[in-house]
N, C-alpha and C positions, 0 to 999 in steps of 0.2 A: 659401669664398665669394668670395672675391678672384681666384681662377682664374676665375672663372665670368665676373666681372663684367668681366675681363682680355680675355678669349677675345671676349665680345659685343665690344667696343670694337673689335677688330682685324677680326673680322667686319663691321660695318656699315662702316669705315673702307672693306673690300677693298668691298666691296656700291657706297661714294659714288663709288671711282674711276673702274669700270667697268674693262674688258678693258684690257692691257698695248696700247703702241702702239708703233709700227715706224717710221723712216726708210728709204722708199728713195731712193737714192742712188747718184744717176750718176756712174760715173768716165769721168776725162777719157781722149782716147787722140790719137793725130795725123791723123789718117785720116778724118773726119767735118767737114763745113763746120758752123758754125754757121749756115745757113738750113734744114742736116738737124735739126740739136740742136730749132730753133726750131718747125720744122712736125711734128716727134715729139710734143714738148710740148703742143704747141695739140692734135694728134689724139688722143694717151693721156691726157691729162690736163687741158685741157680751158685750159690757160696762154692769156692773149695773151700776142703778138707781142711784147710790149715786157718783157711780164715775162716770156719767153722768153729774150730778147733778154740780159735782165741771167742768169739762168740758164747762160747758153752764156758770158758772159763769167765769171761766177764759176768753173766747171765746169773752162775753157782757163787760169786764173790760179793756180786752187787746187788743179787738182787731183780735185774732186770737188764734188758739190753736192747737197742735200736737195732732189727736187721732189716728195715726199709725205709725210705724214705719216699713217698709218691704220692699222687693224686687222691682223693677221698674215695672215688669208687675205687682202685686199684688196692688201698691201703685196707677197705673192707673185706673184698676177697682175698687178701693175703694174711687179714685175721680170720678170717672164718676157714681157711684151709690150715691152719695151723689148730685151732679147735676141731676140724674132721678128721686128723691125720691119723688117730687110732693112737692104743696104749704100746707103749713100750714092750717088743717082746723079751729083751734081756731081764725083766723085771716081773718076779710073777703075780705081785701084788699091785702093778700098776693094770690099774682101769679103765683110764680114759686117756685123751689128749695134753696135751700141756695150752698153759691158757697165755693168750695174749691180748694186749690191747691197741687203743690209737689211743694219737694224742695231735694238735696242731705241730708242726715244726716251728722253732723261731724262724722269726723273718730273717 
């Protein structure tokens, strides 16, 4: 009886949390302006300017930065358009995209 009522408890627990969720997560690189970093954000993701703004300073400080938080397919398309997005035009030695990753979010 006690498995039973073990088993529901962990069931409705997984049922309240809904789906696991994902950071994606820009890494930094030398090669990209921050008015690219800034008008990526605002296009894929929908950021102002200012809270762009602080994104491309965290990003250029640390290293890396969360600009989503969402579900695993959502957080795949939101790194795979940030890899399509194209180089840098302020930059003429920039080649490609800036790269990002996922990762789980803590619970």
């Amino acid at each position: 009886m006690t498995s039973t009522i073990t088993r529901s408890r962990e069931k409705i627990e997984q049922e309240t949390k809904g789906p696991p969720l994902y950071n994606v997560i820009l890494l930094d690189d030398d090669v990209h302006s921050f008015e690219y970093v800034i008008r990526m954000l605002r296009l894929l993701f929908g950021h102002p300017p200012e809270r762009g703004y602080r994104m491309a300073v965290e990003v250029h400080t640390t290293g890396r930065v969360i600009v989503a938080t969402t579900n695993l397919e959502h957080a795949e398309l939101k790194r795979d358009q940030i890899h399509a997005f194209g180089p840098d035009p302020l930059i003429s030695r920039c080649k490609s995209s800036m790269s990002a990753i996922i990762e789980p979010a803590p619970d």
